[in-house]
C-alpha positions in Angstrom: 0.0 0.0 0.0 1.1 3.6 -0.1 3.7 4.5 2.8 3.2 6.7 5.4 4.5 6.2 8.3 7.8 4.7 7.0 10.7 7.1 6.3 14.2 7.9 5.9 14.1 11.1 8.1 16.8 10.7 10.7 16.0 9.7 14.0 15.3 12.9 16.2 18.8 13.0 18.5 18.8 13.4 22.2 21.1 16.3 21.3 20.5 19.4 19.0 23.5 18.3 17.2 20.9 15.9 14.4 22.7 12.8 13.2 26.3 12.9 12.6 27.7 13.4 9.1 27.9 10.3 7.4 24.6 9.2 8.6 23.0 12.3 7.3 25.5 12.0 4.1 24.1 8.3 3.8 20.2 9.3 4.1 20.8 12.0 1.9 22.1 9.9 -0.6 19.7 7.4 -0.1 16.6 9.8 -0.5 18.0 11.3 -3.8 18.9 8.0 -5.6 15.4 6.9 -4.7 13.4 10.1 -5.8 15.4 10.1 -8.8 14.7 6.2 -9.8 10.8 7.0 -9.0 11.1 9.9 -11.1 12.8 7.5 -13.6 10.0 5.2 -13.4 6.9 8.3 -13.6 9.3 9.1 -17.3 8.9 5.7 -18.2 5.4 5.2 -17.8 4.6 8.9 -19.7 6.9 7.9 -22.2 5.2 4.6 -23.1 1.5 6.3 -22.6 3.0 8.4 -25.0 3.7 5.8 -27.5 7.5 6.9 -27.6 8.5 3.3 -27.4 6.8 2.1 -30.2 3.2 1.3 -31.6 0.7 -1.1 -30.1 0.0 -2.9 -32.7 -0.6 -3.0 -36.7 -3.9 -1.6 -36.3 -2.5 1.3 -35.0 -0.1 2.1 -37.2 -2.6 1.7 -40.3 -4.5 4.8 -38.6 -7.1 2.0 -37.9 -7.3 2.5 -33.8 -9.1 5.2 -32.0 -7.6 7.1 -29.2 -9.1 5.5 -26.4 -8.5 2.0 -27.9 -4.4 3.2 -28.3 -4.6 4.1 -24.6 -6.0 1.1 -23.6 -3.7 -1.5 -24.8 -0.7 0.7 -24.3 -1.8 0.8 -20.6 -2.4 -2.7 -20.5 0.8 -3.2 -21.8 2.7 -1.4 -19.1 3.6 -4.3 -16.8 5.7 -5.6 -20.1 6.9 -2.5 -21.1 8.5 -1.4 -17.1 7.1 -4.1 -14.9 11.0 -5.3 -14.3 12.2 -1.9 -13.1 9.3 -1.5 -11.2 10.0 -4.5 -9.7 13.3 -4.0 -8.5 13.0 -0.5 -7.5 10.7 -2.0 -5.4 12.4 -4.6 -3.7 15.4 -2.1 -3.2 13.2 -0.4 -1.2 14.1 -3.2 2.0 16.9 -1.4 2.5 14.1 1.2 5.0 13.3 -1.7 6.8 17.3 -2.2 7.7 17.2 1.7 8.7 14.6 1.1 10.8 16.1 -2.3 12.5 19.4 -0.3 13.0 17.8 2.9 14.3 18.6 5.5 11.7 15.6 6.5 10.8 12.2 6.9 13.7 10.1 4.8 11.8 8.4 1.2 13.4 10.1 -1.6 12.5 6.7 -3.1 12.5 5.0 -0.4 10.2 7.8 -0.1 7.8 7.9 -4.5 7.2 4.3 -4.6 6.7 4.2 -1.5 3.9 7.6 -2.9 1.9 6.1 -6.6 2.4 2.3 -5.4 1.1 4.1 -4.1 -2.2 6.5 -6.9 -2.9 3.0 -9.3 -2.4 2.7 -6.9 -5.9 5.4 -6.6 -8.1 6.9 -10.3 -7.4 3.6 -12.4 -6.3 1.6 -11.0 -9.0 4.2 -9.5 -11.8 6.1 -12.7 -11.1 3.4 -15.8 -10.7 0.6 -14.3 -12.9 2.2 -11.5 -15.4 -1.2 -12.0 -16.7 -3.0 -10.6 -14.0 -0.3 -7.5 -14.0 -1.4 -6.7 -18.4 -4.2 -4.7 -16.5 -5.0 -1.0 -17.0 -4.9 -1.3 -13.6 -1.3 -1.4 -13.2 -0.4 1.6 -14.7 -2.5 3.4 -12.4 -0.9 1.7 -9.6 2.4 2.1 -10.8 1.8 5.9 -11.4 0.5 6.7 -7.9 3.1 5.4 -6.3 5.6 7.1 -8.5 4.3 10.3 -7.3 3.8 9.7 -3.8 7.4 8.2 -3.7 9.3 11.3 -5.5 7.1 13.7 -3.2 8.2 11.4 0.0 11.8 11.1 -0.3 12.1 14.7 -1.9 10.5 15.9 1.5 13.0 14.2 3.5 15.5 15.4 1.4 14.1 18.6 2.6 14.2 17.6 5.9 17.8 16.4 6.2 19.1 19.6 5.1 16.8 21.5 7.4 15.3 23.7 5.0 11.4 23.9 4.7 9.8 24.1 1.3 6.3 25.3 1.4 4.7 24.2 -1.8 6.5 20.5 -1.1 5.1 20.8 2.9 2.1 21.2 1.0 2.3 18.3 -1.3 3.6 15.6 1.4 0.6 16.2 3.6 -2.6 16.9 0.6 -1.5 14.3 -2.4 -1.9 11.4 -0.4 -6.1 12.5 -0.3 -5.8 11.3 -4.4 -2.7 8.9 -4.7 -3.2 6.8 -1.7 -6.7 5.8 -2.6 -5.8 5.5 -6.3 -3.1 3.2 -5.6 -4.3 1.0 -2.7 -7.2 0.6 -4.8 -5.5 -0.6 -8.1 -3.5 -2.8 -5.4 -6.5 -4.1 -4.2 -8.4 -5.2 -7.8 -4.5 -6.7 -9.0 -4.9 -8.6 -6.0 -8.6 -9.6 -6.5 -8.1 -10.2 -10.4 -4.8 -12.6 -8.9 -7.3 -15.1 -6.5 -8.7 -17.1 -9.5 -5.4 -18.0 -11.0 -3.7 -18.4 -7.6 -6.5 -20.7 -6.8 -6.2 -23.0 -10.3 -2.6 -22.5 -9.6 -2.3 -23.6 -6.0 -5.3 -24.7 -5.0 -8.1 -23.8 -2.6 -6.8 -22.5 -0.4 -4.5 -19.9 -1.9 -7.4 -18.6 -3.2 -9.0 -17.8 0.2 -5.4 -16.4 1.4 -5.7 -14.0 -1.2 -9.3 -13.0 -0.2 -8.6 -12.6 3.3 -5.9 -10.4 2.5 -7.9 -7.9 0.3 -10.6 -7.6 2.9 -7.7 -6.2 4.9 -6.9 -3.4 2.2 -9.9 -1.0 3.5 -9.0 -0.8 7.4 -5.7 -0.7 6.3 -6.3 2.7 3.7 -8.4 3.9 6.5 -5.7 3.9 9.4 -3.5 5.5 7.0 -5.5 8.3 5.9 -6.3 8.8 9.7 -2.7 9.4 10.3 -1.8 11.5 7.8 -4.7 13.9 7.9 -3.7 14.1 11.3 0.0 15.1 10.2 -1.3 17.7 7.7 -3.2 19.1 10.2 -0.1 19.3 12.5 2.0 20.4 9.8 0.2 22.6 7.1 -2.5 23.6 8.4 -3.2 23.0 12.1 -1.2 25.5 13.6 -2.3 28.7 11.7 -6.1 27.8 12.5 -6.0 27.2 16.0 -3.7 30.6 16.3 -6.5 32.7 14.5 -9.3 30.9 15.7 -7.6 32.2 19.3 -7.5 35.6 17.9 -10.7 35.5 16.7 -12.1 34.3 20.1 -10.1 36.9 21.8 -11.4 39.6 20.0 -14.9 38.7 20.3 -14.6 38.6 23.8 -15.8 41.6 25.3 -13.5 43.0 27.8 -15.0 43.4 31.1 -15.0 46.5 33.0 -12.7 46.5 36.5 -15.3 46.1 39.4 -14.6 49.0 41.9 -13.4 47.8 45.2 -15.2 49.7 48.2 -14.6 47.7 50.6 -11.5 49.9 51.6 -13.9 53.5 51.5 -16.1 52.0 53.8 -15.4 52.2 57.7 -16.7 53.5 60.8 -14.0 55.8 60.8 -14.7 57.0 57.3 -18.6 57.4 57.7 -18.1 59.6 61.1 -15.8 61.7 59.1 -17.7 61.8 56.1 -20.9 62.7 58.3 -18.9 65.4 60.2 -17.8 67.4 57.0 -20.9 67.0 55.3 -23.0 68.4 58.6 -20.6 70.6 60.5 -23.1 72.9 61.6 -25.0 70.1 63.3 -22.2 68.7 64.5 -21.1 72.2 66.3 -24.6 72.7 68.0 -24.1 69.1 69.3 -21.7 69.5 71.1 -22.6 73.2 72.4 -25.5 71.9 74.0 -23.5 68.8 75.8 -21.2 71.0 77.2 
């Protein structure tokens, strides 16, 4: 499925220092090579949509084939035409679960397994066992949503490891998953589905039910996911600025509330007497006339 949580951000230090220098040199490295070998694959699949790598078919050639017939077979011909470098792009991509085994990167170990091990089930139990499963439209759309989400990824972490924030690709990490994680768990999902008859003739029974059971787990598993990372794009892009002018906003509809006058401290025998005395000194005089 499409990764989240998984990464090749370094992990967050005890000191301010950040990871030393060759582990950041490393990650680097690492981040670019694989952005640049998603980006390789993206070129690949425009370029055979594109019908740069040759026509579909005599048909085609004659002037004979519509557009949306051309498209078609040239999408279902993707698996053939870049399935293998898929594939071990792919598989390359174990090296995050050794990051997170050694502690370079914060990611689960847990989290990180089960999201390299859910696309391998892919590109080697599907390309590999039923290549005829894989000459689906379907694949192409796979294939291209995680091409994205992978160059945005490890560009962003990129980013990261040289400390400098990019706003438009802040932006990107934490809103293209809302299209490219349901595109592509989705197209997962029906390669998978399309895979249980022939796994099932192939291996019997019972590897047909295995293959069910693991597609029912597909929609938790998108949902959890999308959970988390509107939570992070809330945290990240778009959280922050809210809550700060929904504060403001509060605080200046508040109305501000007059300072209640203390009188406790104007009010005493001694005052009152006084008070009465300047206010009635005539009185006051005759008063004491008379007593004397």
């Amino acid at each position: 499925m499409a990764k989240s949580t998984s990464s090749s951000s370094p992990r967050k230090p005890t000191s301010s220092r950040g990871p030393s220098p060759p582990v950041r040199l490393y990650l680097t490295g690492y981040n670019l090579v694989s952005a640049g070998l998603w980006a390789y694959v993206l070129y690949r699949a425009v370029e055979h949509m594109a019908g740069a790598d040759g026509y579909t078919g005599l048909k085609e050639w004659a002037g004979w084939q519509g557009t949306g017939e051309t498209l078609a077979k040239r999408a279902s011909g993707s698996f053939d035409a870049f399935g293998q470098t898929v594939k071990w792009i792919q598989t390359a991509a174990i090296l995050e679960a050794v990051h997170a085994a050694t502690g370079l990167v914060r990611s689960p170990l847990g989290t990180t397994v089960a999201q390299i091990t859910s696309r391998l089930m892919l590109v080697w139990g599907v390309g590999e066992l039923f290549p005829e499963v894989a000459r689906s439209p379907v694949y192409l759309s796979m294939v291209t949503a995680w091409s994205f989400a992978e160059i945005i990824r490890y560009s962003h972490y990129v980013a990261g490891l040289a400390g400098v924030k990019v706003s438009a690709l802040e932006w990107l990490r934490y809103t293209a998953f809302y299209v490219l994680y349901p595109l592509g768990a989705g197209s997962e999902a029906v390669l998978l589905l399309k895979s249980a008859g022939p796994a099932k003739a192939a291996y019997g029974a019972l590897a047909g039910a295995w293959v069910y059971f693991v597609v029912c787990a597909w929609p938790p598993s998108l949902a959890v996911m999308m959970k988390y990372m509107h939570s992070q794009r809330r945290k990240h892009v778009g959280g922050a600025s809210r809550s700060s002018v929904s504060s403001a906003a509060n605080k200046a509809a508040t109305p501000v509330k007059a300072a209640v006058k203390d009188i406790t401290s104007a009010v005493s025998e001694a005052n009152v007497l006084d008070a009465t005395a300047t206010e009635t000194p005539a009185r006051s005089t005759r008063s004491r006339a008379k007593k004397q």
